[in-house]
N, CA, C and O of each residue as an XYZ file, in Angstrom:
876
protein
N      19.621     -2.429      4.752
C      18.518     -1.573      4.318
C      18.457     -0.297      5.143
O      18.961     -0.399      6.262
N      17.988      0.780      4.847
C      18.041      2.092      5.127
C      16.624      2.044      5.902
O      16.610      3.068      6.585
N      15.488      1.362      6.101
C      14.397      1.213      6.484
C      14.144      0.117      7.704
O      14.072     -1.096      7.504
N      14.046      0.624      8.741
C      13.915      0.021     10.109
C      11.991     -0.337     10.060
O      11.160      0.479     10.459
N      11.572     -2.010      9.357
C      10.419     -2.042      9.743
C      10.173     -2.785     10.249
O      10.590     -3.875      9.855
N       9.172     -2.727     11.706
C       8.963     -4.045     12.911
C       7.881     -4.369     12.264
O       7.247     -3.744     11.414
N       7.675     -5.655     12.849
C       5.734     -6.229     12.924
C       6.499     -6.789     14.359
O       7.669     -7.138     14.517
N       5.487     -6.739     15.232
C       5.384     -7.034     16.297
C       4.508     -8.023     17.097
O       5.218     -8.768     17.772
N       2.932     -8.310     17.258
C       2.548     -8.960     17.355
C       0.958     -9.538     17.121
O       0.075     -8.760     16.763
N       0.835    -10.195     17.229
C      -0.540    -10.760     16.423
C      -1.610    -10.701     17.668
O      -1.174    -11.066     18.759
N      -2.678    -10.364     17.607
C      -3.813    -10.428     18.420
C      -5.489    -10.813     17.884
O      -6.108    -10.378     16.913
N      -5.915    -11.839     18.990
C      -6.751    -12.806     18.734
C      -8.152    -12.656     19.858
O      -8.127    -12.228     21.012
N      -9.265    -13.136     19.115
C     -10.266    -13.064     20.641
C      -9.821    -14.089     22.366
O      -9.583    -15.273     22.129
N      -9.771    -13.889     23.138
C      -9.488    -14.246     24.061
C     -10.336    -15.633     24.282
O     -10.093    -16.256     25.316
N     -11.003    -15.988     23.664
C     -12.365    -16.591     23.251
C     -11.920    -17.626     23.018
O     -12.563    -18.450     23.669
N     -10.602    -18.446     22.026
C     -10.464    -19.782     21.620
C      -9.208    -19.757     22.029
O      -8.382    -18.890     22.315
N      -9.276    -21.400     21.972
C      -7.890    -21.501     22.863
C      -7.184    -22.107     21.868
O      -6.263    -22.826     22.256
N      -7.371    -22.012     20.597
C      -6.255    -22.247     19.756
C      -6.598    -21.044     18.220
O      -7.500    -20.615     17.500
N      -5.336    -20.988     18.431
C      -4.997    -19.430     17.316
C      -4.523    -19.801     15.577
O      -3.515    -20.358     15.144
N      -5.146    -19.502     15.206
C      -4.177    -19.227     13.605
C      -2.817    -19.370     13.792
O      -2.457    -19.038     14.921
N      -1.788    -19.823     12.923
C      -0.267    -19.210     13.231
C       0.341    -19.524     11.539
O       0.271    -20.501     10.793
N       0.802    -18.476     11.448
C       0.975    -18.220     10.342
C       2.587    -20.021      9.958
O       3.333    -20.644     10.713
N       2.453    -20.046      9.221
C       3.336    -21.091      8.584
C       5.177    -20.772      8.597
O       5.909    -20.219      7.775
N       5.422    -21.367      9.840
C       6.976    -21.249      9.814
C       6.542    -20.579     11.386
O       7.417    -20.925     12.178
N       5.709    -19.921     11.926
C       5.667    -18.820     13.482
C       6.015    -17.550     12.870
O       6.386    -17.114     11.779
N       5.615    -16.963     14.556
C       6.245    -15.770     14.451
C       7.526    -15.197     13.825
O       7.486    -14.042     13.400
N       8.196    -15.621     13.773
C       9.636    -15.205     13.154
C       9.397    -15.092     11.924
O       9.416    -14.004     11.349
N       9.126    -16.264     11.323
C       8.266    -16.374      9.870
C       8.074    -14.935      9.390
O       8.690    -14.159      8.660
N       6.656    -14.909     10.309
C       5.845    -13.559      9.742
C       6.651    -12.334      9.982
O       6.413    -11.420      9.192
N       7.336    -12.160     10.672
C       8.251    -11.081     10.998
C       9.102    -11.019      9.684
O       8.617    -10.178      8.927
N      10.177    -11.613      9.180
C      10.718    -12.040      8.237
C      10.006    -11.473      7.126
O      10.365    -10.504      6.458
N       8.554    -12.435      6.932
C       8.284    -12.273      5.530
C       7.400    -10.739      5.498
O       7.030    -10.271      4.421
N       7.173    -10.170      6.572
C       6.908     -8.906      6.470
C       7.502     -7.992      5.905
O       7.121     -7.250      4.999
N       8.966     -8.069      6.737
C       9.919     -7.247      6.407
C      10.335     -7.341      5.118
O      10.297     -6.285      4.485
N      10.765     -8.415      4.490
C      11.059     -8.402      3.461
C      10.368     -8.119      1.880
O      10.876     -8.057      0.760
N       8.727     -7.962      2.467
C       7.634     -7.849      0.778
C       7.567     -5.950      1.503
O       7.666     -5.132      0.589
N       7.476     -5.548      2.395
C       6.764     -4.044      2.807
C       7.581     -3.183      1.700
O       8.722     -3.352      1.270
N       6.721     -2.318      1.424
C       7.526     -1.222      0.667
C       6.879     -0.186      1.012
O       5.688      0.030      0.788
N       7.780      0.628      1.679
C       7.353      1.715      2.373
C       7.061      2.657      1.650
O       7.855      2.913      0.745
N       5.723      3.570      1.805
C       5.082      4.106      0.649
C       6.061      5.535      0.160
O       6.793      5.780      1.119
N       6.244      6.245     -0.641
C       6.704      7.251     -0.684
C       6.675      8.683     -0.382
O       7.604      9.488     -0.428
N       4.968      8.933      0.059
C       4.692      9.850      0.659
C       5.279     10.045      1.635
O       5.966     11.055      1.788
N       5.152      9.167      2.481
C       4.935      8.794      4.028
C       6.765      9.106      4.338
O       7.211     10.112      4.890
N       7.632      7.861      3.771
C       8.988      8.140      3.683
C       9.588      9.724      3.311
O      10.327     10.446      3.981
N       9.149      9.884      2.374
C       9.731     11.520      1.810
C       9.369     12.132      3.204
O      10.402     12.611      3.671
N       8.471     12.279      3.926
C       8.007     12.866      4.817
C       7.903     12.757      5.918
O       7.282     13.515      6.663
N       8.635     11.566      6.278
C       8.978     11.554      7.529
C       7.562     10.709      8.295
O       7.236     10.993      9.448
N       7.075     10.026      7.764
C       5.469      9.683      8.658
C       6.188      8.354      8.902
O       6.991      7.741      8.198
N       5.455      7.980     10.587
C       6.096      6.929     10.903
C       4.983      6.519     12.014
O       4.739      7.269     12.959
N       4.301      5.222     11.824
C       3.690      5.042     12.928
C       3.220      3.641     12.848
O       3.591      2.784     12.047
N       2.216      3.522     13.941
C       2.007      1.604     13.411
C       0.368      1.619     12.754
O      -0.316      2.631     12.908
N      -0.016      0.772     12.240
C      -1.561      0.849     11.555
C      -1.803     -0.583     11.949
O      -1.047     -1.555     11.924
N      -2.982     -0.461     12.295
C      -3.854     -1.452     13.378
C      -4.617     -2.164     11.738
O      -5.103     -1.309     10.998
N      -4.689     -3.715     11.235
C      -5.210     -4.189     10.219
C      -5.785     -5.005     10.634
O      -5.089     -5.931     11.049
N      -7.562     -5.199     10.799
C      -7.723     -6.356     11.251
C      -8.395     -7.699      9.819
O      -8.664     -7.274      8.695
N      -8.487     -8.585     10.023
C      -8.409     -9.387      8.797
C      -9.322    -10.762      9.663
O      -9.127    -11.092     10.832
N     -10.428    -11.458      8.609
C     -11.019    -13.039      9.075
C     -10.148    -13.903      7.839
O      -9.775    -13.597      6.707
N     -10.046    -15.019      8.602
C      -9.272    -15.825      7.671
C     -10.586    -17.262      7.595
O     -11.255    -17.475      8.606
N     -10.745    -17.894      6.658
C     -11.447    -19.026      6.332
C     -10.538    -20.613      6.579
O      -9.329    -20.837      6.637
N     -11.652    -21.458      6.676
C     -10.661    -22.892      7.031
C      -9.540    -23.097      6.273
O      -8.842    -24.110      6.329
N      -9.326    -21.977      5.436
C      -8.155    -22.270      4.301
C      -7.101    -21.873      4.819
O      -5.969    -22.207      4.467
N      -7.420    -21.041      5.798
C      -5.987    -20.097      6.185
C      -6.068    -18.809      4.821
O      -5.167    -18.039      4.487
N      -7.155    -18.905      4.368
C      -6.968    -17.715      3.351
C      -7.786    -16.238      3.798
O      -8.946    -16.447      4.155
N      -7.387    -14.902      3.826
C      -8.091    -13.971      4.152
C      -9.557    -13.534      3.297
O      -9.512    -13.253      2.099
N     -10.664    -13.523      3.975
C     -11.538    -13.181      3.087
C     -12.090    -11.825      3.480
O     -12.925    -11.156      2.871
N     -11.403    -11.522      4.724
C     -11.864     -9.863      5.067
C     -10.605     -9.085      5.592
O      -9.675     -9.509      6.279
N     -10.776     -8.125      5.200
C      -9.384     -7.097      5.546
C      -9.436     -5.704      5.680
O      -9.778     -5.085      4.672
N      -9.150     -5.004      6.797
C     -10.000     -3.293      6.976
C      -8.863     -2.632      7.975
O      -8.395     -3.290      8.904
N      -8.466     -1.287      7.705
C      -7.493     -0.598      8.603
C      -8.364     -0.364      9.603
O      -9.231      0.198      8.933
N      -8.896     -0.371     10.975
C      -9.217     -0.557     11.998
C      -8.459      1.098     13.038
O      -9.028      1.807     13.868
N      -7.035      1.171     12.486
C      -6.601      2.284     13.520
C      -5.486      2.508     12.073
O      -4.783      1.663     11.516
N      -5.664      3.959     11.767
C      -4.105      4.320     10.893
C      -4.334      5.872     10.711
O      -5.099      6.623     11.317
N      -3.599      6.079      9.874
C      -3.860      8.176      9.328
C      -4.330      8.564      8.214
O      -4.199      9.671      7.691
N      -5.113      7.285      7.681
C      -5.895      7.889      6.097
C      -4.737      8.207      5.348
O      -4.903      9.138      4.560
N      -3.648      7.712      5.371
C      -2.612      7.707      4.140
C      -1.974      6.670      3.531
O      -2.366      5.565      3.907
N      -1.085      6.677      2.680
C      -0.284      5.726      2.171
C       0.076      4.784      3.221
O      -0.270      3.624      2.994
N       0.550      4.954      4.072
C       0.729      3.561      5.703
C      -0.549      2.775      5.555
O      -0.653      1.548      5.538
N      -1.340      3.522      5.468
C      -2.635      2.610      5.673
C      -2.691      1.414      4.532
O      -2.727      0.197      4.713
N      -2.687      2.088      3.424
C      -3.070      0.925      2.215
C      -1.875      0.273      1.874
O      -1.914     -0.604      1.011
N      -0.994      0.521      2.330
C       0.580     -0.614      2.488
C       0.548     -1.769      3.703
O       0.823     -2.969      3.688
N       0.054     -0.796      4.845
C      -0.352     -1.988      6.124
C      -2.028     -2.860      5.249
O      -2.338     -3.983      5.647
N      -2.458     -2.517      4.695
C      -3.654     -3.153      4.238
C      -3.289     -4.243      3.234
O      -3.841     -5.343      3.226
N      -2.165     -3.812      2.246
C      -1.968     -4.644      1.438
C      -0.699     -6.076      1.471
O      -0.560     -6.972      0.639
N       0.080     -5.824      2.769
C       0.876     -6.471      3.034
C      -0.309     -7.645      3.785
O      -0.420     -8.852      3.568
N      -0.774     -7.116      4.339
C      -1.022     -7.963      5.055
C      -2.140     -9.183      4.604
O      -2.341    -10.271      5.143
N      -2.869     -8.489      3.244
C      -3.913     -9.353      2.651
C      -2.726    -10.170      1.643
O      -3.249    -10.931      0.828
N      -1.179    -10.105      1.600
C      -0.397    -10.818      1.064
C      -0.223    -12.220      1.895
O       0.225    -13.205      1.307
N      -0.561    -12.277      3.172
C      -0.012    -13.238      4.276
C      -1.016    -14.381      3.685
O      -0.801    -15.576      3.885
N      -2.171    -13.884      2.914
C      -3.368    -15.329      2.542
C      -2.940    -16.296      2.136
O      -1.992    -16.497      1.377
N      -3.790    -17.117      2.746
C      -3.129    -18.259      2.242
C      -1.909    -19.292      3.015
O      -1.636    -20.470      2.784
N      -1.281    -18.259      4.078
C      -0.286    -18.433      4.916
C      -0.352    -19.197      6.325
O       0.672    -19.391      6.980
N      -1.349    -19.528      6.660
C      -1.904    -19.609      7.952
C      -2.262    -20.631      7.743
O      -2.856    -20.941      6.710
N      -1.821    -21.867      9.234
C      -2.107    -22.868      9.934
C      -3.257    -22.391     10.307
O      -3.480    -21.209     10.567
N      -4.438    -23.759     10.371
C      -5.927    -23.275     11.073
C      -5.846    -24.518     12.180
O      -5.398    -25.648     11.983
N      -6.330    -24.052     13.219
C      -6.856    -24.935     14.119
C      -7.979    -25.565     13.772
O      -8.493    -25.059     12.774
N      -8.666    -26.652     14.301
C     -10.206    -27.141     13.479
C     -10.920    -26.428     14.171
O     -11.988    -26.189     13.607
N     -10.804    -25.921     15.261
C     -11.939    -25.168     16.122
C     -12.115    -24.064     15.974
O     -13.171    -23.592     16.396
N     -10.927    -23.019     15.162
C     -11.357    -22.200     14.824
C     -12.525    -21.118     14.771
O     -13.447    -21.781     14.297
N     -13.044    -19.756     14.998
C     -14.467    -19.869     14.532
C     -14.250    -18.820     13.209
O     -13.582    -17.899     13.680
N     -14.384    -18.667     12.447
C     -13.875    -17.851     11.004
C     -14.470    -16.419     11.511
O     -13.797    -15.391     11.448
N     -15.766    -16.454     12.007
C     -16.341    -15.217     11.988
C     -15.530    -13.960     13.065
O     -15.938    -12.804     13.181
N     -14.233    -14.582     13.820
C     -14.014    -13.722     14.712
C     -12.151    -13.008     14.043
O     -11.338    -13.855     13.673
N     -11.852    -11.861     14.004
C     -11.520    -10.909     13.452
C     -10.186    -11.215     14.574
O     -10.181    -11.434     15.785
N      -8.925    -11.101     13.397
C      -7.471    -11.218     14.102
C      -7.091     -9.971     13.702
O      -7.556     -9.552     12.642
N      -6.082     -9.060     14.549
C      -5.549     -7.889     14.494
C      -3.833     -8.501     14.379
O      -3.197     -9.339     15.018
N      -3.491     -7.527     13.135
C      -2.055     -7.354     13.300
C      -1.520     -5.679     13.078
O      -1.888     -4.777     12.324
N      -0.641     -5.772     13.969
C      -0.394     -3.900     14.096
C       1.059     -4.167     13.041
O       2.005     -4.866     13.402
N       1.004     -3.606     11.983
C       2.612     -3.218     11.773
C       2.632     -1.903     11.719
O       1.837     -0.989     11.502
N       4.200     -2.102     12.078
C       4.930     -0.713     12.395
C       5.782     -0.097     11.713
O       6.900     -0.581     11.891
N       5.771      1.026     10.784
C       6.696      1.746      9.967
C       7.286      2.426     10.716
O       6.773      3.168     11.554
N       8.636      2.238     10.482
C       9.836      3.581     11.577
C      11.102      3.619     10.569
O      11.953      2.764     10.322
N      10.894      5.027     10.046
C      12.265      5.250      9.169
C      13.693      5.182     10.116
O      13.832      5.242     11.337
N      14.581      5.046      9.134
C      15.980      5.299      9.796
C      17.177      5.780      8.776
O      17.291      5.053      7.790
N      18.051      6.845      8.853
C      18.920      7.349      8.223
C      18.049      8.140      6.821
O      18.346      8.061      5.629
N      17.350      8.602      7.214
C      16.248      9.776      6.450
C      16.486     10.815      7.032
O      15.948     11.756      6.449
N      17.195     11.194      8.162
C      17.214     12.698      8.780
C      16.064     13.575      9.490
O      15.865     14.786      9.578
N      15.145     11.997     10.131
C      13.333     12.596     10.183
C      13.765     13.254     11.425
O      13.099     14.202     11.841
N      14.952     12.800     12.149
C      15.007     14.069     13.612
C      15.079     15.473     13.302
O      15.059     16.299     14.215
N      15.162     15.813     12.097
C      15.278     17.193     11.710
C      14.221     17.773     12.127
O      14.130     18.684     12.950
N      12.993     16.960     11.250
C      11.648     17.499     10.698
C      10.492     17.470     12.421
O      10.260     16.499     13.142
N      10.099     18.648     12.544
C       9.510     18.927     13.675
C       8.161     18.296     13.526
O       7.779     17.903     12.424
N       7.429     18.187     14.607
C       5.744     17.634     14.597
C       5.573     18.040     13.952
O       5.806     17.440     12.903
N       5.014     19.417     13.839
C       4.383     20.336     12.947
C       3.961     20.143     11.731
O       2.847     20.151     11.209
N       5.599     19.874     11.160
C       5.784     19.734     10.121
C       4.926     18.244      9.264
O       4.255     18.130      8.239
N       5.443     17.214     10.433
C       5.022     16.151     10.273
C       3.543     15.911     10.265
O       3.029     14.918      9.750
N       2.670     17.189     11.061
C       0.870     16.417     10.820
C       0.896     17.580      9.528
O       0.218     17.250      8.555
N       1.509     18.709      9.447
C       0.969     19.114      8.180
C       1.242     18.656      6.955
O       0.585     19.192      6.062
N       2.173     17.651      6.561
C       2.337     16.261      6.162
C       1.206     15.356      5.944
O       0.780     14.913      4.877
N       0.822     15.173      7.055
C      -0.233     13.941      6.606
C      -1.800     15.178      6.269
O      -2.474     14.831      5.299
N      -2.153     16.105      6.803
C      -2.902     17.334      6.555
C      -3.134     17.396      4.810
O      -4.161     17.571      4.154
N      -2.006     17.218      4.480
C      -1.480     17.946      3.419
C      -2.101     16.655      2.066
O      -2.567     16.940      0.962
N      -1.910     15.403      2.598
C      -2.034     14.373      1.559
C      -3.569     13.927      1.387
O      -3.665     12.807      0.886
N      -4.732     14.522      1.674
C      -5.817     14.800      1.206
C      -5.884     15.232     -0.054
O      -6.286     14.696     -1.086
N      -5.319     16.544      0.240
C      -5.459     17.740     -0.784
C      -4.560     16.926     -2.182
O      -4.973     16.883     -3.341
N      -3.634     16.505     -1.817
C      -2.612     15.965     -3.116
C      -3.348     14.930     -3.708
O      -3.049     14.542     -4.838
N      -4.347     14.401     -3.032
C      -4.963     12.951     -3.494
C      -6.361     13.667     -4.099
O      -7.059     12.949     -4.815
N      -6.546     14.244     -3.994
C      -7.908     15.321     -4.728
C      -7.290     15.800     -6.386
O      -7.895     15.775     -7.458
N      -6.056     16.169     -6.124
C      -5.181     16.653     -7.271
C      -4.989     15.320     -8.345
O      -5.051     15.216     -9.570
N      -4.728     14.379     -7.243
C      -4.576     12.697     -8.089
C      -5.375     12.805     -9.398
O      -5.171     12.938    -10.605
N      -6.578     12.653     -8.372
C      -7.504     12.323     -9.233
C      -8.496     13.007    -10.292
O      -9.316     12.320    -10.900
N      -8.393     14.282    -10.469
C      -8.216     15.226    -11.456
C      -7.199     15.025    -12.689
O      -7.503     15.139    -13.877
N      -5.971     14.713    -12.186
C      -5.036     14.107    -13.373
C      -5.741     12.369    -13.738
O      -6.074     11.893    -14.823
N      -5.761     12.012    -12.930
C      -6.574     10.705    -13.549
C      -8.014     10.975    -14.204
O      -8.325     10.342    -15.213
N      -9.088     12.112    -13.517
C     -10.227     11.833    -14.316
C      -9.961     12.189    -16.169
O     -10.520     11.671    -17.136
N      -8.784     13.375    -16.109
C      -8.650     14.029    -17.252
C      -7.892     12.319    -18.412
O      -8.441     11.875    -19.421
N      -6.776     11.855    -17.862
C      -6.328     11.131    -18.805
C      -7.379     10.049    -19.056
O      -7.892     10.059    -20.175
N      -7.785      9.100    -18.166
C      -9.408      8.516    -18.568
C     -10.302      9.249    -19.709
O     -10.489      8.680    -20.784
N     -10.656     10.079    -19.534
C     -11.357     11.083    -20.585
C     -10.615     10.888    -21.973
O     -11.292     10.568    -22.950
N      -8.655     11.148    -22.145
C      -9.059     11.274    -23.421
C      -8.465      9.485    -23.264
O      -8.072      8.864    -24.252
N      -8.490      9.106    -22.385
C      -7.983      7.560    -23.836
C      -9.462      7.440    -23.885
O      -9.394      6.286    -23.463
N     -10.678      7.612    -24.022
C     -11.516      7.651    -24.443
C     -12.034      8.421    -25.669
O     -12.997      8.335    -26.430
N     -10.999      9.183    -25.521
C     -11.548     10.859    -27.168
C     -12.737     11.485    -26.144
O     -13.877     11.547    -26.604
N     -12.563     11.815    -25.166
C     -13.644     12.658    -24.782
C     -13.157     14.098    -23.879
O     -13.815     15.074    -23.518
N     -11.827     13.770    -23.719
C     -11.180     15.089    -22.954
C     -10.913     16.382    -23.595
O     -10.632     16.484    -24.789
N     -11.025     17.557    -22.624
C     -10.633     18.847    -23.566
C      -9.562     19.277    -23.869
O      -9.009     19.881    -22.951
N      -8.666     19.185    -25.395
C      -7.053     19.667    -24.860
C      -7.231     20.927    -24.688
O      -6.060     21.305    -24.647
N      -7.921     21.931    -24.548
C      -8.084     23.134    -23.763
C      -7.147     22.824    -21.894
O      -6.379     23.571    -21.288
N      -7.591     21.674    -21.584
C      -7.268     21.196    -20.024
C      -5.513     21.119    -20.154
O      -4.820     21.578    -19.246
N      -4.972     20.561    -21.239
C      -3.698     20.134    -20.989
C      -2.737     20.474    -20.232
O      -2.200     19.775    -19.373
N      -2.325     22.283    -20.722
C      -1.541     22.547    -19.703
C      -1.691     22.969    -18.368
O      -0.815     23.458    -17.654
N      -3.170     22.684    -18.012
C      -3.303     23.158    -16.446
C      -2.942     21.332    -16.010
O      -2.395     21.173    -14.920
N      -3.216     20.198    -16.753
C      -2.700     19.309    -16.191
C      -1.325     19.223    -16.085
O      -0.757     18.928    -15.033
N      -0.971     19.378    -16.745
C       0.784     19.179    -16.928
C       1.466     19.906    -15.726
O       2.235     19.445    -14.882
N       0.874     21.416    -15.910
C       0.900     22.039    -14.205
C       0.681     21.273    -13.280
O       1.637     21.022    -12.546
N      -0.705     20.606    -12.975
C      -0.186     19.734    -11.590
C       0.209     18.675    -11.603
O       0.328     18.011    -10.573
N       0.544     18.206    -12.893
C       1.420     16.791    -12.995
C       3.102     17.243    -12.250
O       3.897     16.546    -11.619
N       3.144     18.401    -12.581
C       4.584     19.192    -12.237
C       4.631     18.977    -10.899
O       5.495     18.261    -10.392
N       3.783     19.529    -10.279
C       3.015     19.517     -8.625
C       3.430     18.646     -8.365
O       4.545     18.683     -7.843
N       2.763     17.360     -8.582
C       2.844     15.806     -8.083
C       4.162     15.684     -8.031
O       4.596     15.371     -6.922
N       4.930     15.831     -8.874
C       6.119     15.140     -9.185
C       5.791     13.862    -10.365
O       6.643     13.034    -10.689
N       4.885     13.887    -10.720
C       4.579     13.258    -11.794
C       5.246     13.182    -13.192
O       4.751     13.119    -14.317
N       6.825     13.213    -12.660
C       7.857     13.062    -13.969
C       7.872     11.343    -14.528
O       7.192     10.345    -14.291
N       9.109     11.687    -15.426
C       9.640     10.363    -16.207
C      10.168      9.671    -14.817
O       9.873      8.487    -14.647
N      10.976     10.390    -13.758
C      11.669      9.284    -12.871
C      10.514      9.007    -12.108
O      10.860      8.032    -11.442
N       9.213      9.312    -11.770
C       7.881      8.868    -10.838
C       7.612      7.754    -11.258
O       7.429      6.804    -10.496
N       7.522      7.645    -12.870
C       6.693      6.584    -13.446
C       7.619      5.121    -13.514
O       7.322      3.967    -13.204
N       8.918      5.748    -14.086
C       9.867      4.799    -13.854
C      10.224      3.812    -12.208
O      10.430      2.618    -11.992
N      10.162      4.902    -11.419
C       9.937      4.077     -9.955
C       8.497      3.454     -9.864
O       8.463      2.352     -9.316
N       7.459      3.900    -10.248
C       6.395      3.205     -9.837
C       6.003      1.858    -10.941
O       5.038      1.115    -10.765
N       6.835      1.763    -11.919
C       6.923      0.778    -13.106
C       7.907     -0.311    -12.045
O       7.426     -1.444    -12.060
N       8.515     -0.254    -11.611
C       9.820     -1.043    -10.774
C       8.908     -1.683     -9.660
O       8.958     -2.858     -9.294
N       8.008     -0.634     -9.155
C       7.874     -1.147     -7.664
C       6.270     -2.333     -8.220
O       5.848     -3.298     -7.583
N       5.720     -1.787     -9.551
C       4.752     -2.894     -9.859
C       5.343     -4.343    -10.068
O       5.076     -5.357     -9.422
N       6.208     -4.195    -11.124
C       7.062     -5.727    -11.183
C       7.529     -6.092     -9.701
O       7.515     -7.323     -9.703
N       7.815     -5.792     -8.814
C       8.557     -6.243     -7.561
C       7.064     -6.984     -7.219
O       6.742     -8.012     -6.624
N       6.500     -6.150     -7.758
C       4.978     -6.508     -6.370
C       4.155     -7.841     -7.623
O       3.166     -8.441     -7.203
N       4.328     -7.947     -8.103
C       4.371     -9.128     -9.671
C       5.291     -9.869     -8.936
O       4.580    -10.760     -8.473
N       6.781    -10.126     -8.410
C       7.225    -11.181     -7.438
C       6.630    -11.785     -6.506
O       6.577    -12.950     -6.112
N       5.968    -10.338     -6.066
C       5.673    -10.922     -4.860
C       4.406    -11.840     -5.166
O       4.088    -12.635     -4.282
N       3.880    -11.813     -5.988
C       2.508    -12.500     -5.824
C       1.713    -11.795     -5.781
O       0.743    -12.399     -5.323
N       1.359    -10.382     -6.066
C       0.506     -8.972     -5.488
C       0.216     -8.435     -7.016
O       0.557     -7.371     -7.532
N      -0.647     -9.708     -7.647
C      -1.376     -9.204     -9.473
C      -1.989     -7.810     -8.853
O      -1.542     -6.779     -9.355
N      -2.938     -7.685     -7.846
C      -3.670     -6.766     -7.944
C      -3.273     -5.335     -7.212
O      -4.074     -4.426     -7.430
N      -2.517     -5.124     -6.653
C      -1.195     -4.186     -6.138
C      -0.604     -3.938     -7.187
O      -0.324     -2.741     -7.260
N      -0.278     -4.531     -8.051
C       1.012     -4.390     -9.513
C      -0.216     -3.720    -10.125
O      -0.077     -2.531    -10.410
N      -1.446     -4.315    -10.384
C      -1.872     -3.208    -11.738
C      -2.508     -2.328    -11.042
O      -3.164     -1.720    -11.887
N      -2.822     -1.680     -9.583
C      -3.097     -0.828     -9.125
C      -2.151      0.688    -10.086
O      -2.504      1.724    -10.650
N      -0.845     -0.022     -9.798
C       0.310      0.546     -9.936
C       0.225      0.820    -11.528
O       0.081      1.956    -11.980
N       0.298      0.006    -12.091
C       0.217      0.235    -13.752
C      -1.036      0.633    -14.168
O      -1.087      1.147    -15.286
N      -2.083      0.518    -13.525
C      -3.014      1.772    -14.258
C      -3.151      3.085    -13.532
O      -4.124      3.838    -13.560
N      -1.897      3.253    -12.807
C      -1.621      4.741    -12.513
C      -0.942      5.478    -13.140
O      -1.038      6.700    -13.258
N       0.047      4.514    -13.738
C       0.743      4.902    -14.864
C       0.301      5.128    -16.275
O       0.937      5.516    -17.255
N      -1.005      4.772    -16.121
C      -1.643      4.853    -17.289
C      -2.336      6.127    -17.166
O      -2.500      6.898    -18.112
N      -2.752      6.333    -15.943
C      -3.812      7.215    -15.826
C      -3.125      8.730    -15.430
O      -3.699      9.665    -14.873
N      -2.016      8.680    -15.797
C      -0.902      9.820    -15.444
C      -0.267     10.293    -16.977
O       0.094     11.470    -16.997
N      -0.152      9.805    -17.798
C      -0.285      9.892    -18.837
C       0.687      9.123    -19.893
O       0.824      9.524    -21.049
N       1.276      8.100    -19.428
C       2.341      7.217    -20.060
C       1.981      6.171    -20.494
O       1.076      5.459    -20.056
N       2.606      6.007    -21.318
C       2.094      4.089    -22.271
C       3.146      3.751    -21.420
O       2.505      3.815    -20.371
N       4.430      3.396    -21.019
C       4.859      2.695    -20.693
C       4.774      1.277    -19.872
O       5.617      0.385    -19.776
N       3.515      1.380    -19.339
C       2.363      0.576    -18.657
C       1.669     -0.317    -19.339
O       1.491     -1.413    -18.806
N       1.186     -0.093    -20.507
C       0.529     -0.844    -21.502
C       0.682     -2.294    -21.536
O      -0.260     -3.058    -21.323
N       2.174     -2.770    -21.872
C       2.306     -4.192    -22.311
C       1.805     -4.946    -20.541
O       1.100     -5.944    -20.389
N       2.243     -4.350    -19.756
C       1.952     -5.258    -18.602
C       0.451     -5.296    -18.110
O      -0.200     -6.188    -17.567
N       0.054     -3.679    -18.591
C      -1.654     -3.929    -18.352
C      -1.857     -5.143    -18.960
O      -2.192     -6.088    -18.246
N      -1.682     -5.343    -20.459
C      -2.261     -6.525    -21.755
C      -1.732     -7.569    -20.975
O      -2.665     -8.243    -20.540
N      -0.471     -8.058    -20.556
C      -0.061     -9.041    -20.025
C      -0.563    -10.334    -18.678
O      -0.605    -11.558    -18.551
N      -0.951     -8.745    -17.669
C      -1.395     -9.077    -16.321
C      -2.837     -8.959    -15.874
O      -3.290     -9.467    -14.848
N      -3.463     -8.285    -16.693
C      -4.452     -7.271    -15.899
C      -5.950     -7.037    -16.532
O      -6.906     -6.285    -16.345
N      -5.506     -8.371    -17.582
C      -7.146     -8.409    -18.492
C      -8.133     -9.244    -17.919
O      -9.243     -9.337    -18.443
């Protein structure tokens, strides 16, 4: 793989003397990290690389019932470290003593490799993450507009200023096609609600191609 990603280590209140551990250990979770993460595309295109602090309560089930980025950059890292990690539910050995109400931290760590990010200067790199506000404001302008008409309520007066920043985005045939791929992967993984995140973006961007799996998955 072209993508160097650690998880490193798990942290607990100092408080009980017996810990959660995920099913199989550490290695386990290392493993099954590496292998579901999909490193977001912003972040990759751009060189962003850092670790995001997720902290999460798990119930006598070993299942997560709370989950919050705690330390990250308000970007795509964040809601990938958020969503990997509410994948681990379900995963976890419980001690009986447990106390549910106290909050486990796991840091993972995104670090590209063979992307050429030694090129790209700091600079470049916070006006990068600077920058993905503004693009996510743009998002959702192309989403409020396509919402509108699968309703019959949008203006085609709007069209070609959308199509303009659909251009912007990169909001082509190959966007939708990768983000159609990376929903089914995440449909492997067990991640219904990650997958139709994904397919009603595709909806909301302006493609049916999304449709049968919305009807399929997501009613």
């Amino acid at each position: 793989m072209n993508l160097l990603i650690a998880l490193f280590f798990l942290v607990s209140s100092l408080f009980v003397d017996e810990q959660p551990v995920f099913k199989g250990g550490q290695n386990k979770l290392t493993v099954f990290i590496y292998n579901n993460l999909i490193y977001p595309e912003y972040s990759r295109d751009n060189c962003i690389q850092g670790t995001i602090q997720v902290s999460f309560k798990l119930n006598q089930e070993g299942k997560i019932y709370h989950s919050e980025v705690t330390k990250g950059f308000g970007i795509d890292l964040d809601q990938e470290a958020l969503r990997i990690v509410r994948l681990t539910s379900g995963k976890w050995t419980m001690p009986a003593n447990h106390d549910t109400s106290i909050s486990m931290v796991l840091p993972v760590n995104f670090s590209l490799k063979d992307y050429k990010c030694e090129e790209r200067s700091k600079d470049e790199i916070k006006a990068a993450i600077s920058a993905y506000n503004g693009r996510e404001g743009l998002k959702k302008v192309v989403f409020n507009y396509y919402d509108l008409k699968i309703k019959g309520k949008n203006n085609p007066a709007d069209e070609a200023r959308i199509e303009a920043i659909k251009m912007q985005l990169g909001f082509n045939t190959k966007y939708v096609d990768r983000l159609l791929k990376q929903a089914q992967y995440k449909i492997k993984q067990g991640d219904r609600q990650g997958a139709c995140e994904d397919f009603q973006t595709i909806r909301l961007i302006g493609s049916d191609k999304s449709d049968q799996f919305l009807k399929q998955y997501c009613q």
